[in-house]
N, CA, C and O atoms as a GROMACS GRO file, in nm:
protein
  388
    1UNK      N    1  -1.429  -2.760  -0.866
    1UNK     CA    2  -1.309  -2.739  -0.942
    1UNK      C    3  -1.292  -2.590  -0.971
    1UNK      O    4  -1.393  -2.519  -0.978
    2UNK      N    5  -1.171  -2.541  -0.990
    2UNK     CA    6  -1.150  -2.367  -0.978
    2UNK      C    7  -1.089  -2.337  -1.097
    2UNK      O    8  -1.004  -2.408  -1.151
    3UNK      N    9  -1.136  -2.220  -1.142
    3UNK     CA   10  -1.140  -2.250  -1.294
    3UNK      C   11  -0.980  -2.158  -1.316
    3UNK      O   12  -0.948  -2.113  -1.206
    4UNK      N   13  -0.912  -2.134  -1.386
    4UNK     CA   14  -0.802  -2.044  -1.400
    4UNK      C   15  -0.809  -1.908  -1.383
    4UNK      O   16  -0.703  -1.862  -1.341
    5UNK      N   17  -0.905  -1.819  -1.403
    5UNK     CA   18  -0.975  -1.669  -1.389
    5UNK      C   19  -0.941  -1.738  -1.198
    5UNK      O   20  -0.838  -1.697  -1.144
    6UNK      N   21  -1.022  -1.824  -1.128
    6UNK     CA   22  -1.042  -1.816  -1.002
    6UNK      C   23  -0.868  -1.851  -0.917
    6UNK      O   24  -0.821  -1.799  -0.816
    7UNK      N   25  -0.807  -1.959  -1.011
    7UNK     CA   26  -0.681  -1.909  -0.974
    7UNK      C   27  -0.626  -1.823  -0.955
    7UNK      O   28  -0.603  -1.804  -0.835
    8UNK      N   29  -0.576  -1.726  -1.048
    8UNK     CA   30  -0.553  -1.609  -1.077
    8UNK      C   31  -0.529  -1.508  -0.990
    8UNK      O   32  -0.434  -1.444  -0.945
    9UNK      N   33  -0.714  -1.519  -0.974
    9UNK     CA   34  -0.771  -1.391  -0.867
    9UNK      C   35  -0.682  -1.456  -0.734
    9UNK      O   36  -0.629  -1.376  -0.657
   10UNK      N   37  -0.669  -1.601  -0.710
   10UNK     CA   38  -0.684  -1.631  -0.532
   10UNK      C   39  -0.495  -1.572  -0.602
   10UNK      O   40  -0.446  -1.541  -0.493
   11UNK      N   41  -0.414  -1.553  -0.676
   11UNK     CA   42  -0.262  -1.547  -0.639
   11UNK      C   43  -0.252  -1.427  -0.633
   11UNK      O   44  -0.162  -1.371  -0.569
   12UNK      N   45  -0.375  -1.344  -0.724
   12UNK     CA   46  -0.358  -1.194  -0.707
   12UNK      C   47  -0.376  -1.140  -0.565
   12UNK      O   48  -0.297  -1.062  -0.511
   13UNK      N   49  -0.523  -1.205  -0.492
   13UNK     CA   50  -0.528  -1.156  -0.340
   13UNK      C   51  -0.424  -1.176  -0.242
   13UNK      O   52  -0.390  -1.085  -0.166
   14UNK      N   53  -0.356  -1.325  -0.238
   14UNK     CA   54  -0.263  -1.344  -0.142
   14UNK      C   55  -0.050  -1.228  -0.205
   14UNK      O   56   0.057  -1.224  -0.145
   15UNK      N   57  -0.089  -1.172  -0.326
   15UNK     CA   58   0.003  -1.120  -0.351
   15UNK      C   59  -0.015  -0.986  -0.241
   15UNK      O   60   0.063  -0.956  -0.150
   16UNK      N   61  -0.151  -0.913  -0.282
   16UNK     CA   62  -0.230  -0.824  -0.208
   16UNK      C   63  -0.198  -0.839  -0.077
   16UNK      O   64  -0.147  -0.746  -0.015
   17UNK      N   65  -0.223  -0.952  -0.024
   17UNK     CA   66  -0.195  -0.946   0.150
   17UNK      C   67  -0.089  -0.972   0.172
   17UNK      O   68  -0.062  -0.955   0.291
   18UNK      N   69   0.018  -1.021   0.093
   18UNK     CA   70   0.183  -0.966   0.125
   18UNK      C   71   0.213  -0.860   0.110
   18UNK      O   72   0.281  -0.816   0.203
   19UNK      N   73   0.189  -0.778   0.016
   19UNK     CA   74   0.212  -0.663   0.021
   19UNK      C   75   0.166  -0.562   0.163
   19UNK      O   76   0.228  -0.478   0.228
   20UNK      N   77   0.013  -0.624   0.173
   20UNK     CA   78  -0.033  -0.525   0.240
   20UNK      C   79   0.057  -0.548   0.457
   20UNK      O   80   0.056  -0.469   0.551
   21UNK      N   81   0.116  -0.694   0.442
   21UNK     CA   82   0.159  -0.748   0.562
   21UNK      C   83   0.317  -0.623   0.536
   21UNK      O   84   0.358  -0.528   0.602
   22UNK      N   85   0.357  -0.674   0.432
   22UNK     CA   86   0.507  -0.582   0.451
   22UNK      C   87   0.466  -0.474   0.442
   22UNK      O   88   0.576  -0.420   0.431
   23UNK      N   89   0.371  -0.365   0.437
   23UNK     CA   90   0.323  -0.257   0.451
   23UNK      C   91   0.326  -0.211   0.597
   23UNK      O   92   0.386  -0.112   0.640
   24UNK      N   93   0.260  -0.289   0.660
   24UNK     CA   94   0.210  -0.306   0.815
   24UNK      C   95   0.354  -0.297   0.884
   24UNK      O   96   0.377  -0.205   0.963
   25UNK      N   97   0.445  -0.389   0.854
   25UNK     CA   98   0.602  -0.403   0.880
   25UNK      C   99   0.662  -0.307   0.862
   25UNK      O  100   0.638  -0.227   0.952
   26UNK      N  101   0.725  -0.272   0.796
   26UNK     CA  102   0.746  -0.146   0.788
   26UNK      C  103   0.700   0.002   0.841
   26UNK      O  104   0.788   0.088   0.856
   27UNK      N  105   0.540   0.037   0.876
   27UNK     CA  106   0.497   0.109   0.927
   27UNK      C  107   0.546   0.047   1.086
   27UNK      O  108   0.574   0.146   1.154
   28UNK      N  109   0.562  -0.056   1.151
   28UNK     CA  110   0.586  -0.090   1.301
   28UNK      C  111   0.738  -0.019   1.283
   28UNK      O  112   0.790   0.090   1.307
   29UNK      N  113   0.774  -0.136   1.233
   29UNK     CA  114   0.956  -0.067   1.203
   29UNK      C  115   0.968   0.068   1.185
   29UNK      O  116   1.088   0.075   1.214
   30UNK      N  117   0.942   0.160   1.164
   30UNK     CA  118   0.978   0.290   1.108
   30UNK      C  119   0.886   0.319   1.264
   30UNK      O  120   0.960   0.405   1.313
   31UNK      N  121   0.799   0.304   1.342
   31UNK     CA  122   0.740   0.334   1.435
   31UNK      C  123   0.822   0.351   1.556
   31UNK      O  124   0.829   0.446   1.634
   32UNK      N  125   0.898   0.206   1.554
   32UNK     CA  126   1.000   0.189   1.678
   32UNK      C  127   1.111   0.242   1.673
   32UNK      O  128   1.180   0.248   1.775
   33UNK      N  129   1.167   0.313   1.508
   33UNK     CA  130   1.273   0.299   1.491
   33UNK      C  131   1.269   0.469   1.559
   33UNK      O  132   1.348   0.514   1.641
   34UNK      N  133   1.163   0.533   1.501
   34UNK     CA  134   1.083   0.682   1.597
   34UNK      C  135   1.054   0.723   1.709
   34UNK      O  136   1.023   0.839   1.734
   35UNK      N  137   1.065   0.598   1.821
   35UNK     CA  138   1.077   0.589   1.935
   35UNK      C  139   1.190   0.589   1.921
   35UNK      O  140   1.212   0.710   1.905
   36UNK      N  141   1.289   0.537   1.915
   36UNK     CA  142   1.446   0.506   1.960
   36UNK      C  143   1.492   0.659   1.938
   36UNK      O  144   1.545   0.721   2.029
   37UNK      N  145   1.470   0.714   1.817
   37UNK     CA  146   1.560   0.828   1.797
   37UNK      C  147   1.501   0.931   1.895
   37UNK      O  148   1.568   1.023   1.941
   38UNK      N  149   1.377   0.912   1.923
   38UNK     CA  150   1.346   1.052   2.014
   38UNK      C  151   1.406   1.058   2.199
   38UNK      O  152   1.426   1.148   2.280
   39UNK      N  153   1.419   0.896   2.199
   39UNK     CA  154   1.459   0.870   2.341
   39UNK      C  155   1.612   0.916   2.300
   39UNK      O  156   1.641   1.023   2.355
   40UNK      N  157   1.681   0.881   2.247
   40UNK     CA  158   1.828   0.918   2.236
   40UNK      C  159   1.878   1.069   2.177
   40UNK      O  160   1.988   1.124   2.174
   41UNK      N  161   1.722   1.116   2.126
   41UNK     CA  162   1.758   1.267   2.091
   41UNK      C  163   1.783   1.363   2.242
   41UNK      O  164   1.854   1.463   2.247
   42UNK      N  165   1.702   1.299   2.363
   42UNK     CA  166   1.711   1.334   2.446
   42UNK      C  167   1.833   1.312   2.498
   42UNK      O  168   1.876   1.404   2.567
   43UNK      N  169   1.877   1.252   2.490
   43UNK     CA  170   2.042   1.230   2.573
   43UNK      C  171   2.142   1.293   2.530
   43UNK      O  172   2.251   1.275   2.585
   44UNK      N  173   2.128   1.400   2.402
   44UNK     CA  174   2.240   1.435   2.334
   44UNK      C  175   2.180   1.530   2.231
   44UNK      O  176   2.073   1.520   2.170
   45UNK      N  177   2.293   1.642   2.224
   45UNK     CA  178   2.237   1.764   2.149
   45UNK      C  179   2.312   1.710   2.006
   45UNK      O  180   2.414   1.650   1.973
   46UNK      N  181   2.154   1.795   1.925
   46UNK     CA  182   2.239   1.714   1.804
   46UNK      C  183   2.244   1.858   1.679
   46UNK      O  184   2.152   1.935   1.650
   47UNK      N  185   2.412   1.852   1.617
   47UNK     CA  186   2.444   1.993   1.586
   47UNK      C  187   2.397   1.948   1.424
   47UNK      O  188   2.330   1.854   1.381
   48UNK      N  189   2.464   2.063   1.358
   48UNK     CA  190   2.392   2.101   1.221
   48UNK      C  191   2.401   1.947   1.109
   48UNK      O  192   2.318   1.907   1.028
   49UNK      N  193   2.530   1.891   1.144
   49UNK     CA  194   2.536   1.762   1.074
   49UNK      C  195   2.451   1.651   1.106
   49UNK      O  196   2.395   1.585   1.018
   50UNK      N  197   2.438   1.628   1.242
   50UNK     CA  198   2.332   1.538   1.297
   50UNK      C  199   2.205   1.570   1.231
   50UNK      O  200   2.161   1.478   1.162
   51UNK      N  201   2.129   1.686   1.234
   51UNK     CA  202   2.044   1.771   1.172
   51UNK      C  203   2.048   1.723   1.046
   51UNK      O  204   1.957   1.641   1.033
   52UNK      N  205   2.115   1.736   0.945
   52UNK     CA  206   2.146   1.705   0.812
   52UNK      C  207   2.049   1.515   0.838
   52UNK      O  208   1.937   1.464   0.831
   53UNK      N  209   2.158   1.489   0.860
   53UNK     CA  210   2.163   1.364   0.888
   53UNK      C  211   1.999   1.303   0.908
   53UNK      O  212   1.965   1.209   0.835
   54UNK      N  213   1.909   1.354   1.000
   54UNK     CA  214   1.798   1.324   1.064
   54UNK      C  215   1.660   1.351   0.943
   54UNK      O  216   1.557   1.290   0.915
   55UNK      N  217   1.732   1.491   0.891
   55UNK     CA  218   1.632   1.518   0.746
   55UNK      C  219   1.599   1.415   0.653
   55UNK      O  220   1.496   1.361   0.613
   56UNK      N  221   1.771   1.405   0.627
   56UNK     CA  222   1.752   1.287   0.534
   56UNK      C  223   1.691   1.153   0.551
   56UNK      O  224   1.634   1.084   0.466
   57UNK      N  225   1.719   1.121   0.704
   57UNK     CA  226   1.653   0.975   0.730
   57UNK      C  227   1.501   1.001   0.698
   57UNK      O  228   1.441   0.916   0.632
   58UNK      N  229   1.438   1.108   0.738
   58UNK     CA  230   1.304   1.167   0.705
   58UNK      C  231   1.259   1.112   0.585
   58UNK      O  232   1.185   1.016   0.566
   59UNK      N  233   1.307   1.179   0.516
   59UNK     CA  234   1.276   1.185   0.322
   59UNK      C  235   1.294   1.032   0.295
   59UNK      O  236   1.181   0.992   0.267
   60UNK      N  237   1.390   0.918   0.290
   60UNK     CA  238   1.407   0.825   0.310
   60UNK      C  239   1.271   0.725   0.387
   60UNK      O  240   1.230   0.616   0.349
   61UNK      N  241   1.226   0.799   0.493
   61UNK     CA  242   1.112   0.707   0.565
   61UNK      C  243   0.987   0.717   0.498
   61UNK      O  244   0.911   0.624   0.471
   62UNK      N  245   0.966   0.896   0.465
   62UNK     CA  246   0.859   0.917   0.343
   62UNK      C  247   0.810   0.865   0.250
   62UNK      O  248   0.690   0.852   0.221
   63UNK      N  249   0.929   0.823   0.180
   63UNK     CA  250   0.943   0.791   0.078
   63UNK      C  251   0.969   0.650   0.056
   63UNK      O  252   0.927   0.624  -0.056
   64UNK      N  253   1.032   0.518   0.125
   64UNK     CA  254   0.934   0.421   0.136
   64UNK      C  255   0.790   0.407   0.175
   64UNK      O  256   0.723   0.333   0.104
   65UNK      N  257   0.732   0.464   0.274
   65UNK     CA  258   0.621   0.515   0.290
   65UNK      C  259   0.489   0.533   0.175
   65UNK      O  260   0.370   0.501   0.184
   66UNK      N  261   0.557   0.591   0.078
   66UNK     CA  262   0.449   0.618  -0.014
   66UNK      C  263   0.486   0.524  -0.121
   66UNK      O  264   0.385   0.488  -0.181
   67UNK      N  265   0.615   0.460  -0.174
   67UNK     CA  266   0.642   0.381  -0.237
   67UNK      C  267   0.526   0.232  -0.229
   67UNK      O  268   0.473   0.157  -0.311
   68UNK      N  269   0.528   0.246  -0.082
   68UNK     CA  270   0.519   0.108  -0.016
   68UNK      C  271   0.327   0.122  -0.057
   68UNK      O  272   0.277   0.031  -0.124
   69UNK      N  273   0.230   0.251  -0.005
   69UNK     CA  274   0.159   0.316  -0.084
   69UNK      C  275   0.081   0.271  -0.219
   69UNK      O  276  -0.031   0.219  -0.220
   70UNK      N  277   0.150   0.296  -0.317
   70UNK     CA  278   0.194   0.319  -0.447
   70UNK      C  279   0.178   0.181  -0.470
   70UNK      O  280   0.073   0.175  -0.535
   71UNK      N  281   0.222   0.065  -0.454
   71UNK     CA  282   0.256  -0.053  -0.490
   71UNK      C  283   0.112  -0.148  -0.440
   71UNK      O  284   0.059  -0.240  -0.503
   72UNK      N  285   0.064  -0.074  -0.270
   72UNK     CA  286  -0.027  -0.151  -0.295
   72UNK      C  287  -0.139  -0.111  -0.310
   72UNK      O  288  -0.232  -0.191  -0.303
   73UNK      N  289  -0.160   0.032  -0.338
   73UNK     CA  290  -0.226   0.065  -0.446
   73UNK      C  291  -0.280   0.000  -0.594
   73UNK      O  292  -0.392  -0.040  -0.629
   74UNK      N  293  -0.156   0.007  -0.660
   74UNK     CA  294  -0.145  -0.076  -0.758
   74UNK      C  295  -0.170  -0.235  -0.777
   74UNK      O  296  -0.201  -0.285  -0.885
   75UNK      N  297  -0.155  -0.301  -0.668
   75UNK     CA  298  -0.154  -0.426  -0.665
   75UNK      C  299  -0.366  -0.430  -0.638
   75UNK      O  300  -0.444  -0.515  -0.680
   76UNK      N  301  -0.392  -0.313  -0.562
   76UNK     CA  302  -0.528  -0.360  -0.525
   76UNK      C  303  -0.628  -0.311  -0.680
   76UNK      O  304  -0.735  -0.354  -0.724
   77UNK      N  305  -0.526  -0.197  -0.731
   77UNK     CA  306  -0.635  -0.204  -0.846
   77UNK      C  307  -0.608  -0.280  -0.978
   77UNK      O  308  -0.681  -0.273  -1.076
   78UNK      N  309  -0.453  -0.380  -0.964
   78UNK     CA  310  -0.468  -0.476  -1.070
   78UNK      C  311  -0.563  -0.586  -1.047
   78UNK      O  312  -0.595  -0.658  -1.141
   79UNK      N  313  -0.620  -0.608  -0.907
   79UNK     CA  314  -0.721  -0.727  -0.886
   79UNK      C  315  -0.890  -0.710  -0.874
   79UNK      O  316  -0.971  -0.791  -0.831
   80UNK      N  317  -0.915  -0.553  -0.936
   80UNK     CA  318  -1.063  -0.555  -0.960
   80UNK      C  319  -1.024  -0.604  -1.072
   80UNK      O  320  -0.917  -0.596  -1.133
   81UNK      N  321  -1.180  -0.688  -1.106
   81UNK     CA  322  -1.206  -0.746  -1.199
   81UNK      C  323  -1.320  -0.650  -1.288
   81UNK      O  324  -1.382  -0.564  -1.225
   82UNK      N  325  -1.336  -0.661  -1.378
   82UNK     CA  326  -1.400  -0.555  -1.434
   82UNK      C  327  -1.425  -0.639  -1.570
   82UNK      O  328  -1.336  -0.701  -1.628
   83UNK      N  329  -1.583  -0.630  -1.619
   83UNK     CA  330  -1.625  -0.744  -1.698
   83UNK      C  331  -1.586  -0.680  -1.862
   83UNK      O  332  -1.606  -0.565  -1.899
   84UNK      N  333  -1.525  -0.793  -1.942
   84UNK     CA  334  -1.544  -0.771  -2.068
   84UNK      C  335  -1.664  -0.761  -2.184
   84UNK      O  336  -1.666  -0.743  -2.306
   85UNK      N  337  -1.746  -0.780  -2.096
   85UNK     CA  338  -1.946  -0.722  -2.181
   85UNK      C  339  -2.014  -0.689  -2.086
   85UNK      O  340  -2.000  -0.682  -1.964
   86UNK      N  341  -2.092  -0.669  -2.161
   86UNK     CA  342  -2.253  -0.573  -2.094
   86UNK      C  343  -2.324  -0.648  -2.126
   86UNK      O  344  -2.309  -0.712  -2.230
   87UNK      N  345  -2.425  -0.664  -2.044
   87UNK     CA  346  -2.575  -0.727  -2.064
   87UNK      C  347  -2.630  -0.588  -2.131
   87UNK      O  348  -2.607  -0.468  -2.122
   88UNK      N  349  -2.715  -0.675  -2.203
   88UNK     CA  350  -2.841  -0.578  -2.259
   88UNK      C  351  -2.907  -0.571  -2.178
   88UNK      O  352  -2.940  -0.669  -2.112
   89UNK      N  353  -2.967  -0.397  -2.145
   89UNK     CA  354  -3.072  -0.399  -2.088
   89UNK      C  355  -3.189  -0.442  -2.088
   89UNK      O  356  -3.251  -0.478  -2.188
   90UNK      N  357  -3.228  -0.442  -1.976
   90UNK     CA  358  -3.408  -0.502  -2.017
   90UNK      C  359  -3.487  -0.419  -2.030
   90UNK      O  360  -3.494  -0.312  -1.971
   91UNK      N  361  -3.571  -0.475  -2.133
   91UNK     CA  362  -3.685  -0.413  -2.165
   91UNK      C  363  -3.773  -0.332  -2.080
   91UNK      O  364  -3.871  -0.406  -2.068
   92UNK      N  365  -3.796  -0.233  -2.017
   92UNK     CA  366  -3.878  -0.225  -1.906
   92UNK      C  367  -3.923  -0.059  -1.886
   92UNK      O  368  -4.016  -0.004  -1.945
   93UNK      N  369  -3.836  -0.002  -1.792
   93UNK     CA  370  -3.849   0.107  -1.733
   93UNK      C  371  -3.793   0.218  -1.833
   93UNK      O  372  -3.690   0.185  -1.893
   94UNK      N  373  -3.831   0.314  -1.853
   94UNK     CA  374  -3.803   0.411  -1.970
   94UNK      C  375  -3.805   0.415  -2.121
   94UNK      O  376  -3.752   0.487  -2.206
   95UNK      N  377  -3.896   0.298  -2.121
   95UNK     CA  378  -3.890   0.276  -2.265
   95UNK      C  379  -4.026   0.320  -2.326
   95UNK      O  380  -4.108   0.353  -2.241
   96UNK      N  381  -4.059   0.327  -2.434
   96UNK     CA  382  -4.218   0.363  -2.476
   96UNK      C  383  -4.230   0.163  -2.569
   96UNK      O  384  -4.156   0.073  -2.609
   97UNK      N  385  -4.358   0.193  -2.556
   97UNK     CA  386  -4.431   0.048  -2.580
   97UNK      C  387  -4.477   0.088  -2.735
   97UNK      O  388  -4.540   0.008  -2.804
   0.00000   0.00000   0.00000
């Protein structure tokens, strides 16, 4: 039987591996989408507006990029678990008798 802490954790991990799947997605997508523009940059000169234009898609790709980052970042360090006590140490090594 799985106790609620073990729930928890299993909705926190599979949140984790959605995130980390639309991560992956997005890095393909933004991959192909980098192929396409370089094959068609070749077919056509592209002037100061196009230019404009290409920056911005930049900053835009970046910046989901690190968003995307950021989130599962966050998602991986809301699922360490990290204990609410300490054991007492044991008696043993560094102590005087």
């Amino acid at each position: 039987m799985m106790t609620s802490r073990g729930k928890n954790m299993m909705t926190t991990m599979s949140r984790t591996r959605a995130l980390f799947g639309l991560a992956l997605f997005l890095i393909a997508a933004v991959g192909s989408a980098a192929c396409v523009s370089v094959y068609e940059e070749s077919k056509q000169h592209c002037d100061e507006k196009c230019q404009k234009r290409a920056r911005a898609g930049e900053v835009v790709i970046v910046t989901i990029v690190l968003v995307v980052a950021l989130i599962s970042g966050l998602a991986c360090l809301g699922s360490l678990g990290t204990p609410t006590k300490f054991q007492q140490p044991a008696r043993g090594r560094g102590t005087a008798s």
